[in-house]
C-alpha positions as CSV (number, residue, x, y, z in Angstrom):
1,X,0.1,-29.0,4.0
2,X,-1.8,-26.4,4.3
3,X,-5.1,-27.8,6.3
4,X,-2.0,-29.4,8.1
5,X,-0.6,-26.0,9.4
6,X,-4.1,-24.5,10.0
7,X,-4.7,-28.0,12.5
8,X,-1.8,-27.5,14.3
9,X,-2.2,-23.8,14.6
10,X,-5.9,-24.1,16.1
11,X,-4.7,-27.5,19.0
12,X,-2.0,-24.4,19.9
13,X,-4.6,-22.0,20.6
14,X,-6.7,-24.9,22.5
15,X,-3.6,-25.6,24.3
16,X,-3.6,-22.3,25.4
17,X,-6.4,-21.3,26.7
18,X,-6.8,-25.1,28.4
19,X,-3.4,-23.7,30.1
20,X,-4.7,-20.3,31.1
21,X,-7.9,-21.9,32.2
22,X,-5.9,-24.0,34.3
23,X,-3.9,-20.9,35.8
24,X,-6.8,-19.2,36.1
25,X,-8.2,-22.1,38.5
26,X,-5.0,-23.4,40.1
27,X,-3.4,-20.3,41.7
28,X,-6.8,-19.4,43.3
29,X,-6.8,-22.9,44.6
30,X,-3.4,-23.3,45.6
31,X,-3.7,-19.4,47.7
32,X,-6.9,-20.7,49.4
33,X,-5.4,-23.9,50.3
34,X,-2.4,-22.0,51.9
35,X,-4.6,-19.6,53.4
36,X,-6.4,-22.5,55.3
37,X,-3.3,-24.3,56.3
38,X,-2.3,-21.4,58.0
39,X,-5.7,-21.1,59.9
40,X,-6.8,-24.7,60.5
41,X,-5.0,-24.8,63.9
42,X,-6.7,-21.0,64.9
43,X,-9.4,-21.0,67.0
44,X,-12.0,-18.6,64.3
45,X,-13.4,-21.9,63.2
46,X,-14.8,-22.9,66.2
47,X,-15.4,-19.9,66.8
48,X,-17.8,-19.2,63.8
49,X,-19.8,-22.1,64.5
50,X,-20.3,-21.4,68.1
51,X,-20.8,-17.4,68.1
52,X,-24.7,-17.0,67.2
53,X,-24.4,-14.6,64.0
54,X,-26.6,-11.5,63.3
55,X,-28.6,-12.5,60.4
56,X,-29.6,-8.5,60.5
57,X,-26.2,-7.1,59.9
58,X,-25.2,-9.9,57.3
59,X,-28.0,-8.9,55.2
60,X,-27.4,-5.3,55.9
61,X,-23.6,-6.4,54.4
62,X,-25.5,-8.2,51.5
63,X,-27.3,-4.7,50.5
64,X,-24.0,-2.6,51.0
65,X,-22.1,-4.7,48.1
66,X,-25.6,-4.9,46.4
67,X,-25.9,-1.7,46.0
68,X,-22.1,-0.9,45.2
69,X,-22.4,-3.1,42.5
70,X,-25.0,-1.6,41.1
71,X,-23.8,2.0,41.3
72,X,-20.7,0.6,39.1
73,X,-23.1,-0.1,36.5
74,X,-24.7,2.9,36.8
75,X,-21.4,4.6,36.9
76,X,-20.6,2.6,33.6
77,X,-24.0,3.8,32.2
78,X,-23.0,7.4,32.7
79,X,-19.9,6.9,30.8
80,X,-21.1,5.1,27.8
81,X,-23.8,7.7,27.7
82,X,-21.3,10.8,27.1
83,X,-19.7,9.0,24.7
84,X,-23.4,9.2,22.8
85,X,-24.3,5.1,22.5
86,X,-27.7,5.3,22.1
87,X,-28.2,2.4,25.3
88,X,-30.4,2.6,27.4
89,X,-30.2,1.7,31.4
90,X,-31.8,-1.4,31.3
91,X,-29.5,-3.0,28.5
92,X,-26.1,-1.6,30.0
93,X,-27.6,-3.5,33.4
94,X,-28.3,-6.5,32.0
95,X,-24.6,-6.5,30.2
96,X,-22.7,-5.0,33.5
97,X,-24.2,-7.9,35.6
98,X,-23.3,-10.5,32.8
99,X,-19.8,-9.2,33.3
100,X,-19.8,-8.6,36.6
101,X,-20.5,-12.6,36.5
102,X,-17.7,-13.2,33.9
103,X,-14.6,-11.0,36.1
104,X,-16.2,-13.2,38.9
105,X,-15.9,-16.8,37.4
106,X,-13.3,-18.0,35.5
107,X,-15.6,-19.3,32.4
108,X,-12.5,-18.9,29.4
109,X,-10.2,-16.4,28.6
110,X,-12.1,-13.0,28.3
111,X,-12.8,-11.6,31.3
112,X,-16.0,-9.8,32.9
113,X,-15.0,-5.9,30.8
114,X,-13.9,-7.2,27.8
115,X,-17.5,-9.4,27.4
116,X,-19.0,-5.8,28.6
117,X,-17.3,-4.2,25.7
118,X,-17.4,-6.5,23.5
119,X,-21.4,-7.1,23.7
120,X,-21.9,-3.3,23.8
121,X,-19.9,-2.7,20.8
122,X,-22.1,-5.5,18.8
123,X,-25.2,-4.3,19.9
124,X,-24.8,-1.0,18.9
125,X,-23.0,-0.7,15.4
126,X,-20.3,1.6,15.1
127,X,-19.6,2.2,18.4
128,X,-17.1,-1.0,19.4
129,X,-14.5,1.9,19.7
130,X,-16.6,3.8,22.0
131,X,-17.8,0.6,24.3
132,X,-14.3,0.1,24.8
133,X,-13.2,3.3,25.8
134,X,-15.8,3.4,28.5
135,X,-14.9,0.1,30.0
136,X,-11.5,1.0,30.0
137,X,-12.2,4.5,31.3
138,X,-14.3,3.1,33.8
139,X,-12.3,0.8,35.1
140,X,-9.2,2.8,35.4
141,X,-11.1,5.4,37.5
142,X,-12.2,2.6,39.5
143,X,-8.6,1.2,40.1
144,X,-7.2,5.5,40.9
145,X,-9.8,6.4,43.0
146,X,-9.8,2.8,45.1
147,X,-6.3,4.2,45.8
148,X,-7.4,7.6,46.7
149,X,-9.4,6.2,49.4
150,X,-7.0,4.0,50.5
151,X,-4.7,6.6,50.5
152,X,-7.1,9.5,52.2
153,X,-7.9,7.0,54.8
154,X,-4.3,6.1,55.9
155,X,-3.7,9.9,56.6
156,X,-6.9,10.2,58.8
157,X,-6.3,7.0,60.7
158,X,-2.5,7.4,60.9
159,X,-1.9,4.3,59.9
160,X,1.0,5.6,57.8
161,X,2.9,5.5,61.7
162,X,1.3,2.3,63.0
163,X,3.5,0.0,65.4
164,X,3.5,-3.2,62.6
165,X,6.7,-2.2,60.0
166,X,4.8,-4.6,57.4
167,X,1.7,-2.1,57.8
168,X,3.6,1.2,57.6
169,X,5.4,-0.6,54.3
170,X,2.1,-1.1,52.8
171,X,1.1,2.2,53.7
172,X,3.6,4.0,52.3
173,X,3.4,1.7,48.8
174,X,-0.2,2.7,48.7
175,X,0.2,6.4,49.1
176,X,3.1,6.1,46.6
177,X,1.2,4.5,43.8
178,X,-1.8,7.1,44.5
179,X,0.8,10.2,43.8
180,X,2.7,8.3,40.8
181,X,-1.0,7.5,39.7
182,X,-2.1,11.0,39.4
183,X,0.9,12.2,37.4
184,X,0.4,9.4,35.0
185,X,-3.0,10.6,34.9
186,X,-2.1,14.1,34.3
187,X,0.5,13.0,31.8
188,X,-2.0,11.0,29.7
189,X,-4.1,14.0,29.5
190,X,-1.6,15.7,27.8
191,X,-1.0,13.0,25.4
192,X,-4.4,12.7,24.8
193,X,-4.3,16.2,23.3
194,X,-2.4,14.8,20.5
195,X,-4.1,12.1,19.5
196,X,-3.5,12.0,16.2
197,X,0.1,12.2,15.8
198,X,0.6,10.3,18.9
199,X,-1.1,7.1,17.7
200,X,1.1,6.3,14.7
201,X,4.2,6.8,16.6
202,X,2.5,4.8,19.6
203,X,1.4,1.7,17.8
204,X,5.2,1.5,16.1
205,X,6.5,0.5,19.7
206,X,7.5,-2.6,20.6
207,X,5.0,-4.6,23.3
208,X,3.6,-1.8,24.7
209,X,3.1,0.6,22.4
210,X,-0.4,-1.0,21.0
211,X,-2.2,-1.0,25.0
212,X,-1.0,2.2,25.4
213,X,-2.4,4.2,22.1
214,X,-5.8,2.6,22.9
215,X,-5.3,3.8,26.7
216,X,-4.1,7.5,25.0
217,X,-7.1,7.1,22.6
218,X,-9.8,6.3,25.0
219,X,-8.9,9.0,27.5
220,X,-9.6,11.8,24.1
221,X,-12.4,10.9,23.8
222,X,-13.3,12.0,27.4
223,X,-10.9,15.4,27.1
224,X,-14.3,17.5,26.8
225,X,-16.3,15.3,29.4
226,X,-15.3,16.8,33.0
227,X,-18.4,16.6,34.4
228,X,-19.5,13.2,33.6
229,X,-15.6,12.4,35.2
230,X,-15.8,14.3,38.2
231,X,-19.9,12.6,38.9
232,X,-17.9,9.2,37.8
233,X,-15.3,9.9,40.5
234,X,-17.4,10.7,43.1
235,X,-19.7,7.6,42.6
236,X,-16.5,5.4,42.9
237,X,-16.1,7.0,46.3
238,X,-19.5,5.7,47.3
239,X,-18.8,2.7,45.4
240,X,-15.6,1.7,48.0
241,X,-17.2,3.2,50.6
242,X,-20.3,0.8,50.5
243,X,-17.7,-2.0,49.9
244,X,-16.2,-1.3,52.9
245,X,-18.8,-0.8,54.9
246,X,-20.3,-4.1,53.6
247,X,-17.2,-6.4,54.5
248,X,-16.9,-4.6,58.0
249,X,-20.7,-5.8,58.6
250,X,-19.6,-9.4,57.7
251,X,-17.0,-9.5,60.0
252,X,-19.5,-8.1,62.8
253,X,-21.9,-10.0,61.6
254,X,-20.2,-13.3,61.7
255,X,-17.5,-12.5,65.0
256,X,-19.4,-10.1,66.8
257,X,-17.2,-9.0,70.0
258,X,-14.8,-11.6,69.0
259,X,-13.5,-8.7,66.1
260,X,-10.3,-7.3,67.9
261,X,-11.3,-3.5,68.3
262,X,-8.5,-2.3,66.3
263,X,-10.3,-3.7,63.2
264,X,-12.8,-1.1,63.7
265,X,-14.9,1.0,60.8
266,X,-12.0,3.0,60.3
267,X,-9.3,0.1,60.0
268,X,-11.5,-1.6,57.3
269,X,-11.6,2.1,55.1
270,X,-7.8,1.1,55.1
271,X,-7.8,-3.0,54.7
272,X,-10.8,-2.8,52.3
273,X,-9.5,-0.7,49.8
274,X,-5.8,-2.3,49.9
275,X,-7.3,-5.9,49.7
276,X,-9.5,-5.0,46.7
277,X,-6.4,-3.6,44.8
278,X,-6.0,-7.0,44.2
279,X,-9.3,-7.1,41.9
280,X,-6.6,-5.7,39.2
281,X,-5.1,-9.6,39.3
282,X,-6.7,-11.4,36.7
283,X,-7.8,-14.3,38.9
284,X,-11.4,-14.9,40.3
285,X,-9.9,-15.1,43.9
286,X,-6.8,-15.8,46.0
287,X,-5.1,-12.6,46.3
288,X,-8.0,-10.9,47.9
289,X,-8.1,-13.3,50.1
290,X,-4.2,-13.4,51.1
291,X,-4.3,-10.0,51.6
292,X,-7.2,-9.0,53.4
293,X,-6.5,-12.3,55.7
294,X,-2.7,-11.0,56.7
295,X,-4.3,-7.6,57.2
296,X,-6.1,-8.5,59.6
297,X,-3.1,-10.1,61.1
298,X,-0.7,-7.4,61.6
299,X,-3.2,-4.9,62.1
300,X,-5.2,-7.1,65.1
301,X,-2.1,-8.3,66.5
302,X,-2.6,-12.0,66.7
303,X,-2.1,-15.4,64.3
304,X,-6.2,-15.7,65.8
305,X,-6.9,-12.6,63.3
306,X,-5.4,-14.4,60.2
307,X,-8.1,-16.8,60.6
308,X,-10.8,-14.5,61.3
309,X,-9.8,-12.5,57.7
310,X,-10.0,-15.3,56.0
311,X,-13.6,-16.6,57.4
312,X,-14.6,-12.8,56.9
313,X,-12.8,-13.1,53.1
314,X,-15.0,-16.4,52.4
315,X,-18.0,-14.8,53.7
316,X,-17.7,-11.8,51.1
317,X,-17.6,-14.2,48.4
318,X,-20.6,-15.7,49.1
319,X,-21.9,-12.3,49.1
320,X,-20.5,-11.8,45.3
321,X,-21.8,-15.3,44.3
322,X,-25.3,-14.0,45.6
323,X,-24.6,-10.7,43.6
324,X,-23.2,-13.1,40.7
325,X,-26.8,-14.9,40.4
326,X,-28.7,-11.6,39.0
327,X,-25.7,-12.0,35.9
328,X,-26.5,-15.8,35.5
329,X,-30.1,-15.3,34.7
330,X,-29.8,-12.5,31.8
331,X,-26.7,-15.3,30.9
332,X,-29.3,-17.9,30.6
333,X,-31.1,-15.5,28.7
334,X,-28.2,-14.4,26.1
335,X,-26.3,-17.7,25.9
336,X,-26.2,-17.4,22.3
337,X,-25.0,-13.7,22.0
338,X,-22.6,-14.4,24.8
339,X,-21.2,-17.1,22.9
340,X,-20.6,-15.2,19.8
341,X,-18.7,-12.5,21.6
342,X,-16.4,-14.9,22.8
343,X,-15.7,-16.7,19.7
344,X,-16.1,-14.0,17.3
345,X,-13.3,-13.0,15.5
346,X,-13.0,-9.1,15.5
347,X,-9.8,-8.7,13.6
348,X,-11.6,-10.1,10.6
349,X,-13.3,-7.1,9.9
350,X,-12.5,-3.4,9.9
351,X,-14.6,-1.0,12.5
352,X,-16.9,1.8,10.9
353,X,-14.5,4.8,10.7
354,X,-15.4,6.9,14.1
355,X,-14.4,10.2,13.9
356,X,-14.7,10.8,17.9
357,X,-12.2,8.4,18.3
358,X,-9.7,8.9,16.0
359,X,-10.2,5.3,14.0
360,X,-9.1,4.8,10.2
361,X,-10.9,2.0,8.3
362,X,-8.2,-0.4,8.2
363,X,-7.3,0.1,11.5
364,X,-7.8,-2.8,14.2
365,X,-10.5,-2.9,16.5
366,X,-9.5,-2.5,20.3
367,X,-10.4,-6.5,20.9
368,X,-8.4,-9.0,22.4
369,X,-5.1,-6.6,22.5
370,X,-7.1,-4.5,24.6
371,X,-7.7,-7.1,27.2
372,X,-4.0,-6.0,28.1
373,X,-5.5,-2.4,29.8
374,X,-8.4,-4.0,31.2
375,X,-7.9,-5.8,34.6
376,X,-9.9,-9.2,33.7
């Protein structure tokens, strides 16, 4: 009876993540397959093949995300340094490339920051409490300050008053989510203050209230670390900046003078930013995709443009493939260890008490439930 129970309980848990997997991989599809029904008839096809491409500015584009990449990492780095994990640059590299793989292909349930975590945390002992707050940290300032941008460059442009009501709407969401975002920021700073009483009435909530006493505990543990926040702010500026600049070079790169001149430098500090809000979507693409392509229809004024966003979308994912390859080879060095981290069980066993971040033996490790506050 028994063995019985324990078989049926571990097809369920097959079931489910063959089901997730296949979400996952189906919504991407189906978004792509809409995206290209919609452009098939548009002349950016034809287009692409015909117009001779600067080979120059493509690889100038290739560098850009490159090196954005990379400063995420090193961003990352910074973080889990502060925190006092005795890693070194070259190991949080070779981990924030395997995940940067993971968030990019959907290979199983965990995504590209919980593998980061999860690998730091078993690499360095004692410290799984700490390796999550940094990924969760680090992504959340990633997320805020994508919307800062946004938000900065929608004043400068004046997009916030442009002809296209779609536009304006996003516009206005964007700025919206950027000032709510900050008081919620502000808010959880208080919170964070008090920690310790906060956590046991946290984790008594219903749904939420686990997610949000990790989010409350990881944000103590930076309280005392403005410098290292501000520096990890400021790098996330560069960061979407060299995205930006990096897709505008693609769509020169591939279109040329074909571009509509509204999607100039300055249009794409608005569409880039907005598009790659999406990244917070656990899918490995699609919504990008959608977005960024119908942004470049209302903003250059034709049904030609949605076609040309899309070509320009599918160009900066080939761009991220050639990215993704620097993760695949320290994967095919660490298939083993990777492998563990996604099977391992890490509710079977308690954490080391950490005093710097407010853990109890007994209490669970911030694993699969904290998948909830990380964007896969």
């Amino acid at each position: 009876m028994v063995q019985d129970r324990k078989t049926e309980s571990k097809g369920k848990r097959i079931a489910k993540k063959a089901l997730l997997l296949l979400v996952k991989i189906g919504i991407p599809i189906a978004i792509i397959t809409y995206l290209v029904y919609e452009a098939k008839n548009q002349q950016s096809f034809a287009e692409l093949y015909a117009h001779p491409k600067n080979w120059p500015l493509l690889t100038a584009a290739c560098l850009c995300c490159a090196s954005a990449v990379l400063l995420t990492i090193v961003r990352w780095y910074f973080l889990v340094r502060a925190l006092d994990v005795p890693c070194g640059l070259r190991e949080v590299l070779r981990i924030g490339f395997m995940g940067y793989l993971f968030n990019l292909a959907p290979m199983g349930i965990i995504g590209g920051d919980v593998l980061k975590a999860v690998l730091l945390g078993r690499h360095y002992k004692g410290s799984q409490a700490k390796a999550f707050a940094s990924v969760i940290v680090d992504r959340l300032m990633g997320l805020y300050m994508l919307f800062v941008v946004a938000t900065v460059a929608i004043l400068a442009t004046g997009f916030l008053h442009f002809d296209h009501p779609q536009i304006r709407f996003i516009c206005q969401l964007a700025i919206i989510v950027t000032v709510v975002s900050t008081i919620g920021i502000m808010a959880l700073w208080i919170l964070a203050a008090a920690n310790g009483r906060l956590s046991v009435f946290l984790k008594k909530q219903p749904v939420v209230g686990e997610p949000l006493e990790r989010l409350v505990t990881a944000t103590a543990m930076y309280r005392h670390k403005p410098l290292v926040l501000t520096a990890g702010a400021i790098m996330s500026i560069g960061v979407h900046s060299l995205f930006t600049v990096g897709i505008f070079l693609i769509a020169i790169g591939l279109f040329g003078n074909l571009l509509p001149e509204v999607l100039s430098l300055k249009a794409h500090f608005v569409i880039s930013p907005l598009s790659a809000a999406t990244g917070a979507i656990p899918l490995c693409m699609g919504p990008f995709e959608y977005v960024i392509s119908h942004l470049y229809q209302w903003v250059g004024g034709s049904s030609n443009a949605l076609a040309q966003g899309l070509v320009v979308a599918l160009g900066y994912r080939i761009v991220t493939v050639l990215i993704a390859a620097v993760g695949l080879v320290y994967y095919f060095g660490a298939r083993r260890e990777v492998a563990e981290a996604m099977h391992a069980d890490t509710h079977e066993q308690d954490p080391p008490n950490d005093k710097s971040s407010g853990q109890k033996p007994g209490d669970k490790p911030p694993s699969d439930k904290a998948s909830t506050i990380i964007a896969a």
